[in-house]
VEXDOSE-470459 format. One record per residue (C-alpha): residue in one letter; x, y, z; chain. Coordinates in Angstrom, 1 decimal, padded with zeros to 4 digits. Layout:
BEGIN
pt rest = A&xx = X&yy = Y&zz = Z&kette = A
...
***
This chain:
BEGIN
pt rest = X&xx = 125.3&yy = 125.9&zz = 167.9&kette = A
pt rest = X&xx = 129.3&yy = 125.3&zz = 167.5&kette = A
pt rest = X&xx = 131.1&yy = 127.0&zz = 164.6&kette = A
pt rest = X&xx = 132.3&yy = 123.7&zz = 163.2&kette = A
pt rest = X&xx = 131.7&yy = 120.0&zz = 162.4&kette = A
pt rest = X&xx = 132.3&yy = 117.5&zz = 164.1&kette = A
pt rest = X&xx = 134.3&yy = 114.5&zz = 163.4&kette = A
pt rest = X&xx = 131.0&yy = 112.4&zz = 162.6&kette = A
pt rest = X&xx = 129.2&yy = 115.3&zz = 160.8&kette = A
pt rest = X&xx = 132.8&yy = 115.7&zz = 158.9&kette = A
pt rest = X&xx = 133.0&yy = 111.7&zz = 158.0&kette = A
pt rest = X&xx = 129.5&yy = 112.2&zz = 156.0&kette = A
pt rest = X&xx = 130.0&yy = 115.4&zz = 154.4&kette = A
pt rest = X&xx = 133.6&yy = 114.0&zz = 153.3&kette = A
pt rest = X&xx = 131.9&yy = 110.9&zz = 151.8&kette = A
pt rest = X&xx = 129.1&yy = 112.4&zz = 150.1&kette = A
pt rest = X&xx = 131.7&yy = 115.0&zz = 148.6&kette = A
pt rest = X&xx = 133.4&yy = 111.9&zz = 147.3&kette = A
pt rest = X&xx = 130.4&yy = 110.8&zz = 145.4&kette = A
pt rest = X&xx = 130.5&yy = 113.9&zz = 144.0&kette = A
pt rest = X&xx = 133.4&yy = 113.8&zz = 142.9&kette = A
pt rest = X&xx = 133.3&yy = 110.1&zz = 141.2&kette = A
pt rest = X&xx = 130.4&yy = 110.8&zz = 139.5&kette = A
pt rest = X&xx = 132.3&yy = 114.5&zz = 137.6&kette = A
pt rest = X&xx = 133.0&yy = 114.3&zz = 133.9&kette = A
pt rest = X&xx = 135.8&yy = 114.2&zz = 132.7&kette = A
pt rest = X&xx = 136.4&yy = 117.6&zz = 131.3&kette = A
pt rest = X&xx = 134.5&yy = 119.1&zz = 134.3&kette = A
pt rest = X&xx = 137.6&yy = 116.8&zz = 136.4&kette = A
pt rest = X&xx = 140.0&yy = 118.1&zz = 134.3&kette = A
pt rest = X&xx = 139.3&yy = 121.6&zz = 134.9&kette = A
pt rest = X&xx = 139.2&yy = 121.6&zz = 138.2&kette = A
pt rest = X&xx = 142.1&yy = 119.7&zz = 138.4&kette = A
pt rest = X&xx = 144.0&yy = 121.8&zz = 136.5&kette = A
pt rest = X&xx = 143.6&yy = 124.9&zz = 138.4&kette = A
pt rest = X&xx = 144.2&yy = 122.4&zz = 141.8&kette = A
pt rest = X&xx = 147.9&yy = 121.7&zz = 139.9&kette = A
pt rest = X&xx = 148.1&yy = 125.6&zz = 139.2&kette = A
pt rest = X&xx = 147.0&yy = 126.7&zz = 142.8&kette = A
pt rest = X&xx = 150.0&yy = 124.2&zz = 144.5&kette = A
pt rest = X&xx = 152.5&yy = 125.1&zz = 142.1&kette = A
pt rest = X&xx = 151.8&yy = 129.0&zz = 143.0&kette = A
pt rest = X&xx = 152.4&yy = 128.2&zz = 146.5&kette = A
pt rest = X&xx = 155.4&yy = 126.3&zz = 145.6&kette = A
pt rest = X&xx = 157.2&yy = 129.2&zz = 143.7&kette = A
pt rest = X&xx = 156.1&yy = 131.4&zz = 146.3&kette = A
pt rest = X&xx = 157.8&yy = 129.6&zz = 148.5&kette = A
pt rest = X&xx = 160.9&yy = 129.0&zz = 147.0&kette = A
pt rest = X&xx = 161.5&yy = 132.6&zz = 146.6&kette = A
pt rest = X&xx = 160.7&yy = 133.9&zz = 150.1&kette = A
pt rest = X&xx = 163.0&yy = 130.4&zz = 151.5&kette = A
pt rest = X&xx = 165.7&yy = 130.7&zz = 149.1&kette = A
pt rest = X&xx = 168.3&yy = 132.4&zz = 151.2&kette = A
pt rest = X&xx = 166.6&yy = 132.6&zz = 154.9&kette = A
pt rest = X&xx = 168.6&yy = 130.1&zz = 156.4&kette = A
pt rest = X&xx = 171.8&yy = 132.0&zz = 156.2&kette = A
pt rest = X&xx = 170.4&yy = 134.6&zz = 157.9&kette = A
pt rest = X&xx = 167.5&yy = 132.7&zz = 160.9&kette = A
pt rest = X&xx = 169.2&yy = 129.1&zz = 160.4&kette = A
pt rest = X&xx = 167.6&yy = 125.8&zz = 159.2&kette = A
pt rest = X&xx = 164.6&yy = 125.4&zz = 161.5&kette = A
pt rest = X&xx = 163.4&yy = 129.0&zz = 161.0&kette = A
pt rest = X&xx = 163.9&yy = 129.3&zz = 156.9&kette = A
pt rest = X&xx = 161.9&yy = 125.9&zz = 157.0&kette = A
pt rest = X&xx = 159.1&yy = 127.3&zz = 159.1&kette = A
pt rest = X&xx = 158.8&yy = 130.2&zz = 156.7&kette = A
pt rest = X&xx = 158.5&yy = 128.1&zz = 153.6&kette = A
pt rest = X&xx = 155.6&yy = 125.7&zz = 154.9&kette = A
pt rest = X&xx = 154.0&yy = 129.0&zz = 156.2&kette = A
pt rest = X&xx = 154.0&yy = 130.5&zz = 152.6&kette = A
pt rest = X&xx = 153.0&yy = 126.9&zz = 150.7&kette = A
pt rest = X&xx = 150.1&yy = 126.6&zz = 153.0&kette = A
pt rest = X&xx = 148.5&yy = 129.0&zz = 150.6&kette = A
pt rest = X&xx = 148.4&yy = 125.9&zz = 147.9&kette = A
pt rest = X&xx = 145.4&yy = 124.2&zz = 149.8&kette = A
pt rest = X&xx = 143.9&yy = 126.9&zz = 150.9&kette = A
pt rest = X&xx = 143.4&yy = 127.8&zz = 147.3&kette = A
pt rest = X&xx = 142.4&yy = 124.9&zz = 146.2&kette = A
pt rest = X&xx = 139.7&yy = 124.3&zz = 149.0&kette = A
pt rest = X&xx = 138.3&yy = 127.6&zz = 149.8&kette = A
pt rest = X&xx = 138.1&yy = 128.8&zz = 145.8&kette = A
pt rest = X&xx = 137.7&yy = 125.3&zz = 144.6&kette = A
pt rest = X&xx = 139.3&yy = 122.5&zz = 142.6&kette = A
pt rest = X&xx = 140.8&yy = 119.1&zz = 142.5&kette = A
pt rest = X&xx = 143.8&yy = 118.1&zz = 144.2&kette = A
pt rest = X&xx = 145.0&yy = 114.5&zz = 144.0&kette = A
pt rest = X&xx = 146.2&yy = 114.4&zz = 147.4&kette = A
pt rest = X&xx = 142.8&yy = 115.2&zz = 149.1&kette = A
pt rest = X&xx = 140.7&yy = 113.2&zz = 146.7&kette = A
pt rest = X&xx = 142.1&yy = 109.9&zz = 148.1&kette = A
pt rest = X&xx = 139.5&yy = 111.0&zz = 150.7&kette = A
pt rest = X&xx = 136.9&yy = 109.2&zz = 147.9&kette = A
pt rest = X&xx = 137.9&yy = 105.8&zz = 149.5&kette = A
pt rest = X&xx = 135.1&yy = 106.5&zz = 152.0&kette = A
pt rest = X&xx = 132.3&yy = 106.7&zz = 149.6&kette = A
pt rest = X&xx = 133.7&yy = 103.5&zz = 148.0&kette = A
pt rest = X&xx = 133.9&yy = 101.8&zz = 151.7&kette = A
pt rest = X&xx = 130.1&yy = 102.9&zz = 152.6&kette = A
pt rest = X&xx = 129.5&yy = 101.5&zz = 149.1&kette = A
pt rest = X&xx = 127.9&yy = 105.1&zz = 147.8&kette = A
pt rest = X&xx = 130.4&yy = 104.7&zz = 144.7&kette = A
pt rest = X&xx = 132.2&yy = 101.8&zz = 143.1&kette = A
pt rest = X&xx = 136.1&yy = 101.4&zz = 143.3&kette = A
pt rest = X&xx = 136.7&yy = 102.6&zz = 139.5&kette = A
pt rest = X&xx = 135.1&yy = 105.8&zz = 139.9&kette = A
pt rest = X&xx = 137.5&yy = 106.2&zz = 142.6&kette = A
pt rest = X&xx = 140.3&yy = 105.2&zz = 140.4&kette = A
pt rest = X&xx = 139.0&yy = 106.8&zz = 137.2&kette = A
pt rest = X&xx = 138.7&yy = 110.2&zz = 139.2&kette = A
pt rest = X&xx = 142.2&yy = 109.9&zz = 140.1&kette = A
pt rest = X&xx = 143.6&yy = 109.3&zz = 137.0&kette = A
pt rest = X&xx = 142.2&yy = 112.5&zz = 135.5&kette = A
pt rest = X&xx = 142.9&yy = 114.9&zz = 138.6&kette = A
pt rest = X&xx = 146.3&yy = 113.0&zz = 138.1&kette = A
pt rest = X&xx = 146.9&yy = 114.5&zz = 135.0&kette = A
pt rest = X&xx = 145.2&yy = 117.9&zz = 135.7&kette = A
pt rest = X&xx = 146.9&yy = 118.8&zz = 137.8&kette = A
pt rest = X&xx = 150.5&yy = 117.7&zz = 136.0&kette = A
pt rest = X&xx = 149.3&yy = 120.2&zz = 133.6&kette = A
pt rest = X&xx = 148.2&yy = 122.6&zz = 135.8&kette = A
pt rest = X&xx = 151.6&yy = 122.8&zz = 137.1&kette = A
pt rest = X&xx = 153.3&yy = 122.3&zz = 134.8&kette = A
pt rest = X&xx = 151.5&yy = 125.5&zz = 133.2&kette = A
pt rest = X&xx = 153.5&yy = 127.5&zz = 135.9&kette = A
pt rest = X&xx = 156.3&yy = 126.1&zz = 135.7&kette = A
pt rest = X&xx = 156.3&yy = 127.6&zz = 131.9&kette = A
pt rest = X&xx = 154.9&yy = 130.8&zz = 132.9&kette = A
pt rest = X&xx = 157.3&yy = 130.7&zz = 136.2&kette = A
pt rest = X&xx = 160.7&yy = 130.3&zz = 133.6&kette = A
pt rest = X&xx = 159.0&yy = 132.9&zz = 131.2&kette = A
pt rest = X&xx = 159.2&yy = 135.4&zz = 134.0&kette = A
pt rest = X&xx = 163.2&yy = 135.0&zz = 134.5&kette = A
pt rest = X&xx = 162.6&yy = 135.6&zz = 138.9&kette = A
pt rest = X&xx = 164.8&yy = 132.6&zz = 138.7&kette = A
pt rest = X&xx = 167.5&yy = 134.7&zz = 137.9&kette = A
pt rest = X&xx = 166.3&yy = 137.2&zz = 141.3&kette = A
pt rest = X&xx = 169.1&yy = 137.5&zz = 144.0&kette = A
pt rest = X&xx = 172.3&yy = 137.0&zz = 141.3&kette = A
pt rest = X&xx = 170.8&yy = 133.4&zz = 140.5&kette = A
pt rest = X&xx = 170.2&yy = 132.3&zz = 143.6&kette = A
pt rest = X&xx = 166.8&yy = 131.6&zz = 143.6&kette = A
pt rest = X&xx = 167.5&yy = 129.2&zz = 140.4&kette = A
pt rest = X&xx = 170.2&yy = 128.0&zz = 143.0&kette = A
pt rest = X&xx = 167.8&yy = 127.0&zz = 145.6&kette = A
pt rest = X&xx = 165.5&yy = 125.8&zz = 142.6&kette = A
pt rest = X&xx = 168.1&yy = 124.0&zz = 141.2&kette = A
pt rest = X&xx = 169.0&yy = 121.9&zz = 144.9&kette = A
pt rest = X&xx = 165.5&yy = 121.4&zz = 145.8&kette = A
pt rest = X&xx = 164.8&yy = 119.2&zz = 142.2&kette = A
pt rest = X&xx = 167.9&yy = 117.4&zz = 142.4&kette = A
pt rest = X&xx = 167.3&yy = 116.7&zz = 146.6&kette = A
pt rest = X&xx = 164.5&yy = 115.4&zz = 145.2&kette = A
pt rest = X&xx = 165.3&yy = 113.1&zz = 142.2&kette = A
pt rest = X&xx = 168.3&yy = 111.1&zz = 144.4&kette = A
pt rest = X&xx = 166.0&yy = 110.1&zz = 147.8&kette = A
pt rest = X&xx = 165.9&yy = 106.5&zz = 147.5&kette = A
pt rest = X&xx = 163.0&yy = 104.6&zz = 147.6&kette = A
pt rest = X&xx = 161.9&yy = 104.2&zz = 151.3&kette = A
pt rest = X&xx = 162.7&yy = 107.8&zz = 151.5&kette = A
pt rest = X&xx = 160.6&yy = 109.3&zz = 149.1&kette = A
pt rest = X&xx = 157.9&yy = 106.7&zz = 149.9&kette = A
pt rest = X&xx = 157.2&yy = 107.0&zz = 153.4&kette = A
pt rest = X&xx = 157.9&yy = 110.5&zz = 153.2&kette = A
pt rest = X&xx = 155.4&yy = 110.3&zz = 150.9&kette = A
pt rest = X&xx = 152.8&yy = 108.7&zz = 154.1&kette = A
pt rest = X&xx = 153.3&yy = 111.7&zz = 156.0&kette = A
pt rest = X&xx = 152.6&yy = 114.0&zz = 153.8&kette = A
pt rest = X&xx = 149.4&yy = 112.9&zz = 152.9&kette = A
pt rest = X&xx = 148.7&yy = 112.3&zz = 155.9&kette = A
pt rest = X&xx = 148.9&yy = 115.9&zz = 157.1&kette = A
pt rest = X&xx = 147.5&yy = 117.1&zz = 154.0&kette = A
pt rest = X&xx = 144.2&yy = 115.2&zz = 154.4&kette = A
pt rest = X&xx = 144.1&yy = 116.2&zz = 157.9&kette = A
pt rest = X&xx = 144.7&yy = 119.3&zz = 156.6&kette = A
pt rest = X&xx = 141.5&yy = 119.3&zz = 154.1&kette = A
pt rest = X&xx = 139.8&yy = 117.2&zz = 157.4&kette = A
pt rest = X&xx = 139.9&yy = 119.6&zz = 159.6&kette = A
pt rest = X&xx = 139.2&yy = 122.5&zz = 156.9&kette = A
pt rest = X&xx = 135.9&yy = 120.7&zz = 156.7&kette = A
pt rest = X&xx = 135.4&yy = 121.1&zz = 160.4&kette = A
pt rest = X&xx = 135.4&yy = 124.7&zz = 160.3&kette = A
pt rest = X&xx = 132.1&yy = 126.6&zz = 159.2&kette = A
pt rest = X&xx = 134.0&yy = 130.1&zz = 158.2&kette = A
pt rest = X&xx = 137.3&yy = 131.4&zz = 156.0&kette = A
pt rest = X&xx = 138.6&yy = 132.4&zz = 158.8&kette = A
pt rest = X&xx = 138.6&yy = 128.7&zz = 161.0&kette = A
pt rest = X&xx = 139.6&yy = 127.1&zz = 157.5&kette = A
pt rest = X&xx = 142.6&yy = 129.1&zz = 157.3&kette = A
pt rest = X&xx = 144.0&yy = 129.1&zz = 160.7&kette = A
pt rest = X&xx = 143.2&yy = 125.0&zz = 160.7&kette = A
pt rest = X&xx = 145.2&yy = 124.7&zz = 157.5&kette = A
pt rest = X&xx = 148.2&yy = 126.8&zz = 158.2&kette = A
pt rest = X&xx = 149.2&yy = 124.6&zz = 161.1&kette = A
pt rest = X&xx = 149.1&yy = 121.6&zz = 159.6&kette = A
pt rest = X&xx = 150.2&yy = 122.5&zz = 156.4&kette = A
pt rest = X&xx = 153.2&yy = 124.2&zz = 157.9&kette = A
pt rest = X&xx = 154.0&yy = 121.1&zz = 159.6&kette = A
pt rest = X&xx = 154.4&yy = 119.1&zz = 156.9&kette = A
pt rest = X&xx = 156.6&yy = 121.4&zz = 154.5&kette = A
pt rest = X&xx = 158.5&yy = 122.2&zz = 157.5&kette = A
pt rest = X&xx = 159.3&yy = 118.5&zz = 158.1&kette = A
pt rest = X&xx = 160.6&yy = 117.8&zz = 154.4&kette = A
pt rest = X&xx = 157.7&yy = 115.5&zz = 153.7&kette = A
pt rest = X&xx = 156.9&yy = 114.6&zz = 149.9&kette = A
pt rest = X&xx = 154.0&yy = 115.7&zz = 148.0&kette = A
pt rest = X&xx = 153.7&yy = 114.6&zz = 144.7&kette = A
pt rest = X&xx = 151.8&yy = 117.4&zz = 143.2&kette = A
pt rest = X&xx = 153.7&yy = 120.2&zz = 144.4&kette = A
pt rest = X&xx = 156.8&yy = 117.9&zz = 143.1&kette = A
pt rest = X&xx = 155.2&yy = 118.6&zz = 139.8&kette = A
pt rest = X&xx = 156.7&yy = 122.0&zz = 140.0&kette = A
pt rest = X&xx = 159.5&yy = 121.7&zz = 141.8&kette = A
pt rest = X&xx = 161.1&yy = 119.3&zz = 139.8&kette = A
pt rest = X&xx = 160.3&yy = 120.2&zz = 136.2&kette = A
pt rest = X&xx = 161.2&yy = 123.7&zz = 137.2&kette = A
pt rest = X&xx = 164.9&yy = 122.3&zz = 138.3&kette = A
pt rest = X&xx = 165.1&yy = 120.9&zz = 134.8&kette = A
pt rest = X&xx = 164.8&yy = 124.0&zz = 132.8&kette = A
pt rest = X&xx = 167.4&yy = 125.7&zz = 135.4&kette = A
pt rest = X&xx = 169.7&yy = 122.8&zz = 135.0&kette = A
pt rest = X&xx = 170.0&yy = 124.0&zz = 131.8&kette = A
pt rest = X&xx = 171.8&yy = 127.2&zz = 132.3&kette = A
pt rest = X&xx = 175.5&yy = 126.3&zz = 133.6&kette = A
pt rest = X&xx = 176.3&yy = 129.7&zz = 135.7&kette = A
pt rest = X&xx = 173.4&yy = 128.1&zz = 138.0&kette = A
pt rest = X&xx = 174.4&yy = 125.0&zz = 138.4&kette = A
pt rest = X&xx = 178.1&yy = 126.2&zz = 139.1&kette = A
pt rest = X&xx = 177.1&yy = 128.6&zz = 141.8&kette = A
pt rest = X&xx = 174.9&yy = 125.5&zz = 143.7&kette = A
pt rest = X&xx = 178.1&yy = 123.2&zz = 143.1&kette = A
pt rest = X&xx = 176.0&yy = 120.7&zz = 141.5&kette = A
pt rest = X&xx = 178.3&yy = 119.8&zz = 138.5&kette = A
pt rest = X&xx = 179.3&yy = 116.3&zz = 140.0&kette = A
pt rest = X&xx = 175.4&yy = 114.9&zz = 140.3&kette = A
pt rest = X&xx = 173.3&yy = 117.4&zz = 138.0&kette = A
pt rest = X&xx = 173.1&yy = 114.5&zz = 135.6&kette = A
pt rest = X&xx = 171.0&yy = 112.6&zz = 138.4&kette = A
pt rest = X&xx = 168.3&yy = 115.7&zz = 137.6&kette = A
pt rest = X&xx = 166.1&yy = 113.8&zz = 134.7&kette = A
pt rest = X&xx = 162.9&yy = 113.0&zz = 133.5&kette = A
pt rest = X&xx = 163.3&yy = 109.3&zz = 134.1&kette = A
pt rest = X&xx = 164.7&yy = 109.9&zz = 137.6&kette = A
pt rest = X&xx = 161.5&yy = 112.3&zz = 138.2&kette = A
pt rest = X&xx = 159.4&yy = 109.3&zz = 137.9&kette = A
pt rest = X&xx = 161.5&yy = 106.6&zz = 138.8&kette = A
pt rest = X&xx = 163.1&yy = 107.8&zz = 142.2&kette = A
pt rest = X&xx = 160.0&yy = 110.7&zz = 143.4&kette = A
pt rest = X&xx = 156.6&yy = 110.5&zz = 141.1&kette = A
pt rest = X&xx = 156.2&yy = 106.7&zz = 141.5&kette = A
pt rest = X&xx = 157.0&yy = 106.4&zz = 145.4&kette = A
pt rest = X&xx = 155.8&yy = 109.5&zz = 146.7&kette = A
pt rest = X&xx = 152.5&yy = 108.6&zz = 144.6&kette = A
pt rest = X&xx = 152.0&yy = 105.4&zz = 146.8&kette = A
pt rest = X&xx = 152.7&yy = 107.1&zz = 149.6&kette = A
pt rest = X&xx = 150.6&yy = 110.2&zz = 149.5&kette = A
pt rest = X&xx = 147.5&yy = 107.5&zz = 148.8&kette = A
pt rest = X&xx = 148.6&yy = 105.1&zz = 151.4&kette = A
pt rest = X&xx = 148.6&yy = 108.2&zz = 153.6&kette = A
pt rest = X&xx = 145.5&yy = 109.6&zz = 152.5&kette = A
pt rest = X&xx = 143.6&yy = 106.9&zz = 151.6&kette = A
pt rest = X&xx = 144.2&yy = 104.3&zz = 154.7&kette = A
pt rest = X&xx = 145.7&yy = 107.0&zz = 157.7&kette = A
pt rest = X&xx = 142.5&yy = 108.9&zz = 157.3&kette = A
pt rest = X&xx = 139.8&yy = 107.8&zz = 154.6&kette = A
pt rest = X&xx = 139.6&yy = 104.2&zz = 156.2&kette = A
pt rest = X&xx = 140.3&yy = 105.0&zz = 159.7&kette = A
pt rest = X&xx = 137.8&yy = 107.5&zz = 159.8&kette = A
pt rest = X&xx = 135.5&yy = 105.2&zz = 157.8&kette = A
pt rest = X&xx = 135.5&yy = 103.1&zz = 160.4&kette = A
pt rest = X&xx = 135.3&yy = 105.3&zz = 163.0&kette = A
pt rest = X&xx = 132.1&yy = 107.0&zz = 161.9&kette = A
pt rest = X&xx = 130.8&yy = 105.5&zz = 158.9&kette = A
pt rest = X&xx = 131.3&yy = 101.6&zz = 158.6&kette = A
pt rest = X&xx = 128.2&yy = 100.8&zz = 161.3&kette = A
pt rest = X&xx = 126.1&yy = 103.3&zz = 159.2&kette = A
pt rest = X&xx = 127.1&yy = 101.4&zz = 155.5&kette = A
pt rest = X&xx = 123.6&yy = 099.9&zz = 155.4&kette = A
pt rest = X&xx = 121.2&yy = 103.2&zz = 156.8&kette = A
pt rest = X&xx = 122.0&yy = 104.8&zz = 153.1&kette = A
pt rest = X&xx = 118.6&yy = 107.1&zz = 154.3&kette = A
pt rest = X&xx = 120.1&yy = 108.1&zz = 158.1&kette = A
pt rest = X&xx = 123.2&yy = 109.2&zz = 156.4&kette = A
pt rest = X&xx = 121.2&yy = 111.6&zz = 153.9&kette = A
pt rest = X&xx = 119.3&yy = 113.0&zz = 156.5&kette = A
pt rest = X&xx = 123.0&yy = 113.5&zz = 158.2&kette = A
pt rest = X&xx = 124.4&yy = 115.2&zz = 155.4&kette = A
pt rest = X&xx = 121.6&yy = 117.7&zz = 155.2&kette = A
pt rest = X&xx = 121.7&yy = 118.6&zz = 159.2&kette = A
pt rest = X&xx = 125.6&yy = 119.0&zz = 158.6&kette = A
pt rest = X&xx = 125.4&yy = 121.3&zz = 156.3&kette = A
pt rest = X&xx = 122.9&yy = 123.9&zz = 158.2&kette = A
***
């Protein structure tokens, strides 16, 4: 017996998790998209303070090694405890393509993990300022706070977009692969790599943007802050609008075009798309994969 799935047994697990998922309530959606939101943010704040000054000190490559090594713990909450993350639920495409689910399920579940987990983080975001750790270091982790969100907030379209693809395309590999492995243990190592690899390579995720941003606009606020990041010039590019406009919006397409296409349909079609009409084979599947 092998200690993990394979990329068949993964396919129909992943789809009849998606019908799961599309048939939730909304509150029970909202809860666990909430704590999904929470769970990313946490890494995300983790993150910032361990990577706020290790550049100076091990150089670019290294301090960006460290930071995706510390936000991997975002997924690995949110799959091992338990929740919904936008990100991985464009992984419900498959149960839509095997035609297990109807395409506004799909889209209704996204909407309300959407907006979970906007509130989830933005719940520690609050908590987050409440704490004042912004102010750790003589301000500089606000500093690094503070250039993160606005980095953020002036990427141009294409940027944020197909940076957008490749995150979401790890990420989903990420929860993939996760899948795959049949103990804590094989989920964690699988998920640090590839999580790792894509905060390391500045991709965009929109839900862990959900903290970084909102958190740059309550720092913008204090002027001693933005002063020591030498930000006065372009802090007035750090906005609400410009959070949508110039990040939410494309990074949103792209996380689902990377996702949903890169490795819901792909792998669809792989493993699933000859099996669309054998509803009973794939039942029997799902209950051999799961022993």
């Amino acid at each position: 017996m092998h200690n993990f799935h394979s990329p068949e047994e993964i396919a129909v697990i992943t789809m009849e998790s998606g019908v799961k998922k599309a048939n939730q309530g909304v509150s029970e959606i909202l809860i666990s998209a909430f704590l999904a939101g929470a769970y990313v943010a946490m890494a995300a704040e983790a993150s910032t303070i361990v990577g706020h000054d290790i550049a100076k000190y091990l150089g670019y490559g290294m301090a960006k090694f460290m930071v995706g090594t510390v936000f991997s713990l975002g997924l690995l909450l949110v799959v091992i405890c338990g929740s919904s993350l936008f990100t991985g639920n464009t992984l419900l495409v498959m149960a839509s393509l095997n035609g297990r689910t109807t395409w506004r399920k799909v889209v209704r579940n996204w909407g309300w993990v959407f907006i979970g987990n906007f509130i989830g983080a933005l719940t520690v975001v609050f908590f987050m300022y409440q704490t004042n750790l912004w102010q750790a270091n003589d301000n500089l982790v606000g500093v690094s706070i503070l250039k993160i969100a606005t980095s953020k907030v002036n990427l141009t379209f294409s940027e944020a977009f197909f940076r957008g693809i490749m995150c979401n395309w790890l990420v989903c590999l990420g929860v993939w692969a996760m899948t795959a492995a049949k103990d804590i243990m094989g989920k964690v190592a699988v998920c640090y790599f590839i999580i790792m690899a894509f905060v390391a390579s500045g991709f965009e995720h929109v839900i862990a943007n959900m903290y970084y941003i909102p958190m740059g606009l309550l720092v913008k606020g204090h002027s001693q802050i933005v002063h020591l990041a030498g930000l006065e010039g372009v802090i007035s590019t750090l906005s609400v609008g410009k959070m949508f406009t110039n990040n939410f919006i494309p990074v949103l397409l792209g996380n689902i075009i990377g996702g949903a296409f890169f490795v819901g349909t792909l792998y669809w079609a792989l493993h699933l798309r000859k099996r669309k009409a054998e509803p009973q084979k794939v039942q029997l599947e799902v209950k051999s994969a799961a022993k």
